[in-house]
TORPA-554409 format. One line per field, with one value per residue (C-alpha): residue in one letter; x, y, z. Coordinates in steps of 0.1 Angstrom, whole numbers, always signed. Example, Ala and Ser with C-alpha at 12.3 -4.5 7.8 and 13.67 -1.06 7.14 Angstrom:
! TORPA-554409
residuo <- c(a:s)
x <- c(+123:+137)
y <- c(-45:-11)
z <- c(+78:+71)
! end
This chain:
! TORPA-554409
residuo <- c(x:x:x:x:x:x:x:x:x:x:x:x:x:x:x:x:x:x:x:x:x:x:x:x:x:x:x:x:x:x:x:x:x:x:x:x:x:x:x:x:x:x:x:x:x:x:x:x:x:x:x:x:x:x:x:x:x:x:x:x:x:x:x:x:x:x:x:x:x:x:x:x:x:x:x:x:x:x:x:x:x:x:x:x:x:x:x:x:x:x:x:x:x:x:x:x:x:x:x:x:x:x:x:x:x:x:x:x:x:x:x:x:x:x:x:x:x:x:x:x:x:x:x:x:x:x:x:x:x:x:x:x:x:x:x:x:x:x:x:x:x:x:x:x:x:x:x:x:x:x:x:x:x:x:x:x:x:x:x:x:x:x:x:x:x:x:x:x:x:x:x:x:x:x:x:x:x:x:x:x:x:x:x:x:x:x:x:x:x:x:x:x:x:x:x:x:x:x:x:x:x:x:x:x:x:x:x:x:x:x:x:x:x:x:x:x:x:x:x:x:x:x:x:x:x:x:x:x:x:x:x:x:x:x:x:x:x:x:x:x:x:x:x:x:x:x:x:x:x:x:x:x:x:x:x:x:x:x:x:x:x:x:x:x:x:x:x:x:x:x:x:x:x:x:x:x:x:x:x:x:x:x:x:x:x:x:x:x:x:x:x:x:x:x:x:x:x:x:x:x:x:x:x:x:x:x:x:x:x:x:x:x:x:x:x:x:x:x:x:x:x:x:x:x:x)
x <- c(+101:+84:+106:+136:+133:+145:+169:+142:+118:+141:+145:+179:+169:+161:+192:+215:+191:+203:+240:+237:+224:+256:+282:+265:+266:+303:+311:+296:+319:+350:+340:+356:+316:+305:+269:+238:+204:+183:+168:+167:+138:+135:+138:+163:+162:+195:+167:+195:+180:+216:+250:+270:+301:+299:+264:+249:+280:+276:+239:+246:+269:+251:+217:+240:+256:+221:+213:+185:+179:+197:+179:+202:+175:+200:+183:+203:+188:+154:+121:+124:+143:+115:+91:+80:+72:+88:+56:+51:+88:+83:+54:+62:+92:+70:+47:+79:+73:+101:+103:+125:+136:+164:+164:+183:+171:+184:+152:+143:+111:+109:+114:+83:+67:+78:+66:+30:+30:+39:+40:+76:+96:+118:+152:+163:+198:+200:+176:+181:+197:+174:+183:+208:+198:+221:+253:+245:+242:+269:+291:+271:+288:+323:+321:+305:+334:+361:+352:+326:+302:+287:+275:+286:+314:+317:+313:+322:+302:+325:+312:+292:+262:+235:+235:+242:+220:+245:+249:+213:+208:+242:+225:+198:+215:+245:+226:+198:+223:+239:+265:+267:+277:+288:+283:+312:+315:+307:+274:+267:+271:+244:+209:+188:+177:+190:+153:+146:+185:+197:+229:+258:+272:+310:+324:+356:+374:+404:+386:+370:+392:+411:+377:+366:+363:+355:+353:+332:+340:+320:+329:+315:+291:+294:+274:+242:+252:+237:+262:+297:+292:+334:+358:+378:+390:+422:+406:+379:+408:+428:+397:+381:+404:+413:+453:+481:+490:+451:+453:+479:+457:+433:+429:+453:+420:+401:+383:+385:+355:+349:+317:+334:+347:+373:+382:+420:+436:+402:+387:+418:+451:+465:+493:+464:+447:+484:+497:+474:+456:+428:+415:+384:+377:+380:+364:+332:+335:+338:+310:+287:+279:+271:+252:+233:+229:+210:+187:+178:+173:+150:+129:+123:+135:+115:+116:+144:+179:+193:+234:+235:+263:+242:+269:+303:+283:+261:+288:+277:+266:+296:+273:+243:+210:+199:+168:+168:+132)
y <- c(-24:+8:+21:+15:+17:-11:-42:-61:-56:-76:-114:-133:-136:-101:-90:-109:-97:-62:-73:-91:-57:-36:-63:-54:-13:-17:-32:-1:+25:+9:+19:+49:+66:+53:+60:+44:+54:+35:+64:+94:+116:+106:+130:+120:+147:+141:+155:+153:+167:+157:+165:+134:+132:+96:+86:+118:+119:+85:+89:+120:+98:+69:+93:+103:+76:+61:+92:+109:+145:+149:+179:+185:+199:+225:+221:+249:+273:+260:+274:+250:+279:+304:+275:+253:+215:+186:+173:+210:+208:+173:+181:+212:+195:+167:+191:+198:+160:+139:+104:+98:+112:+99:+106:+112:+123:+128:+116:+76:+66:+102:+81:+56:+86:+107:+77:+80:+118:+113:+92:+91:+67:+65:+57:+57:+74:+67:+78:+80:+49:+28:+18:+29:-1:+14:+10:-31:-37:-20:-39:-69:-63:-60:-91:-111:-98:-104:-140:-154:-160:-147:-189:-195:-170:-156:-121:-96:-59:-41:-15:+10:-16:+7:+37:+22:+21:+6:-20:-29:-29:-51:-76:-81:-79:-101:-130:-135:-142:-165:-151:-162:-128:-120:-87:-77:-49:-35:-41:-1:-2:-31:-27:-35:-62:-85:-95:-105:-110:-143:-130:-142:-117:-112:-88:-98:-94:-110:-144:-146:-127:-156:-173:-142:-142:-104:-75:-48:-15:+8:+44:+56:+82:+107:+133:+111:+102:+120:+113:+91:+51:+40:+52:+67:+62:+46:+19:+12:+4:-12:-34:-34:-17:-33:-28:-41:-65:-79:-77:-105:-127:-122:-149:-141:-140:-119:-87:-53:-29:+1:+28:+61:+84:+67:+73:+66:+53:+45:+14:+10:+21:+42:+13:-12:+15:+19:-10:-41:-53:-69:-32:-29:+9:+22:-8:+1:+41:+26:+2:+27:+41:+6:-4:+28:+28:-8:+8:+37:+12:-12:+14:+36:+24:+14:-24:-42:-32:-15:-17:+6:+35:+70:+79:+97:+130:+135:+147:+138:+172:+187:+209:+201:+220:+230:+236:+270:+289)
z <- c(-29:-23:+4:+25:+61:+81:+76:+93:+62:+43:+39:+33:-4:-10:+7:-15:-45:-29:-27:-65:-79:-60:-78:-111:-109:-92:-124:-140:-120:-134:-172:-186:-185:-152:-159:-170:-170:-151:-132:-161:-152:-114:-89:-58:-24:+0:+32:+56:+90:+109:+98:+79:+49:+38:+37:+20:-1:-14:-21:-40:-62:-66:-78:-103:-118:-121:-144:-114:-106:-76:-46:-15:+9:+37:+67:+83:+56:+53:+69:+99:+116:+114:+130:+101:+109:+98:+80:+63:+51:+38:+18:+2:-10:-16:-36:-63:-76:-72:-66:-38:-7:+11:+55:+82:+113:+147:+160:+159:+136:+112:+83:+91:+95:+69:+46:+59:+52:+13:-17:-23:-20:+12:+22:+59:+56:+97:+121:+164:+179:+160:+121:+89:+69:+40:+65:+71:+33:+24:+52:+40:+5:+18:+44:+14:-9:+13:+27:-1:+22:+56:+60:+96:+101:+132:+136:+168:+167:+197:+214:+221:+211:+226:+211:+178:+147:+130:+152:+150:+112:+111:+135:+113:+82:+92:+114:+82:+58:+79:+103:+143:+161:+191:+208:+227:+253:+291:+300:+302:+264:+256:+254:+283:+260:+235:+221:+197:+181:+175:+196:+220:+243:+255:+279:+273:+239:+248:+245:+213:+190:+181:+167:+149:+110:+114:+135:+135:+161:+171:+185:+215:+207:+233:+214:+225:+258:+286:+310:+304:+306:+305:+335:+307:+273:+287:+302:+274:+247:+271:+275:+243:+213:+188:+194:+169:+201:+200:+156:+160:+173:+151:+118:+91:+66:+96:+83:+106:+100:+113:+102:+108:+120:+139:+174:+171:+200:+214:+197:+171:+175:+146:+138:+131:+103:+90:+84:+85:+50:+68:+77:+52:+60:+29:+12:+30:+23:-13:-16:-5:-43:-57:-25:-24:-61:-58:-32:-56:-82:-61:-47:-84:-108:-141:-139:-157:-152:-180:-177:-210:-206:-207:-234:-230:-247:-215:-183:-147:-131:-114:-88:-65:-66:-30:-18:+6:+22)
! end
């Protein structure tokens, strides 16, 4: 595939493809030189237009262990403050040759049309309220590892459904290969519309988390509210947070996700991230390098996959090169 954009592009078989690819390069970061080099001589930019830890961090990594040349464009420190556009930034970097550029955006759709301004190869790193497609496979990974199958498990995303790219990718992603979800949460935190989703909707927690094989939370992104939707914090995880007295009922084999960051005592209580197994938090952060690294793969690599170690002579860069104007 040429680029990355949406979950939506994607068919159930070329999802697992995606998900078969990730088990084969995790197997690769467990080797003492956990490097190959499937990308050597391709150019990856991190153009990261909106602040974020785990997603650029983990593309960053993955470029690497596939042996690519890795740009961190700064936004902060680039010619965008003295009144350059979007497109001129994007094709003077453009104009350096690389291969792929990997986006996030505060704004819903620059990707799309970041790919219509240049011949690179794009990945949507999250844009708006509208998609992360990298988030849903990666989740896809860890569901799939952690229950065999997403085949008719039942799936709750809780919360703040709305404002959510996540939420959206993970609809897509989950329901084609399989999974029934349930969306659970007020009705000021849904969209206005449910179409085209293959979706049930709850607004009460307390009866369906007993039939749940997963459950996915979702923070409440105040940054991008205009104006608060919940009486108060209080009242949303008395309603809707996943507390250790709502983790009991939960399935013994039940998986808790979460995206991050986590709003502790708000959609899960502190206890539940200590102490119960079922939490896959760090499972996600951790599958994000072989996920990402099948993307990178899939979108430029040179054909056949090549598990071949790069050799325990050549190090993995230790620094970033940045891009400043």
């Amino acid at each position: 595939m040429k680029h990355l954009l949406t979950i939506g592009d994607l068919d159930r078989g070329e999802l697992e493809e995606l998900l078969d690819h990730a088990d084969r390069f995790a197997e690769v970061l467990t080797r003492s030189v956990p490097k190959v080099p499937a990308l050597r001589g391709r150019t990856v930019v991190l153009a990261f237009f909106e602040d974020s830890t785990r997603t650029r961090s983990s593309f960053d990594v993955a470029a690497r262990r596939l042996s690519a040349d890795v740009i961190n464009f700064s936004a902060g420190a680039s010619s965008l403050n003295k009144g350059e556009s979007l497109r001129d930034t994007v094709e003077t970097i453009h104009a350096m040759g690389i291969d792929a550029m990997v986006v996030r955006h505060r704004s819903s759709g620059a990707p799309h049309r970041i790919a219509e301004w240049i011949d690179a190869s794009i990945v949507n790193a999250g844009d708006g309220w509208h998609q992360h497609p990298t988030q849903a496979l990666l989740d896809s990974y860890v569901l799939r590892k952690r229950l065999g199958s997403l085949d008719g498990r039942h799936i709750a995303i809780v919360g703040d459904i709305a404002h959510s790219r996540v939420a959206r990718s993970d609809i897509e992603a989950f329901t084609a290969l399989g999974a029934r979800v349930t969306l659970v949460g007020p009705t000021t935190l849904l969209p206005p519309t449910l179409s085209p989703w293959n979706v049930e909707v709850a607004h009460d927690l307390d009866a369906v988390i007993g039939d749940l094989d997963a459950i996915y939370l979702l923070r409440i992104q105040n940054e991008r509210l205009a104006e608060p939707l919940i009486p108060s914090n209080r009242e949303y995880r008395d309603r809707f947070g996943l507390t250790a007295a709502r983790a009991r009922r939960l399935r013994a084999d039940a998986v808790i996700c979460h995206p991050g960051p986590m709003n502790l005592g708000v959609e899960i209580d502190r206890e539940v991230t200590a102490n119960d197994d079922r939490v896959a938090v760090l499972d996600q952060v951790a599958a994000g390098v072989p996920v990402r690294m099948a993307v990178l793969f899939n979108v430029i690599g040179h054909g056949r996959f090549d598990d071949t170690p790069s050799g325990g002579d050549e190090p993995v860069p230790a620094e970033t090169n940045e891009v400043h104007s």
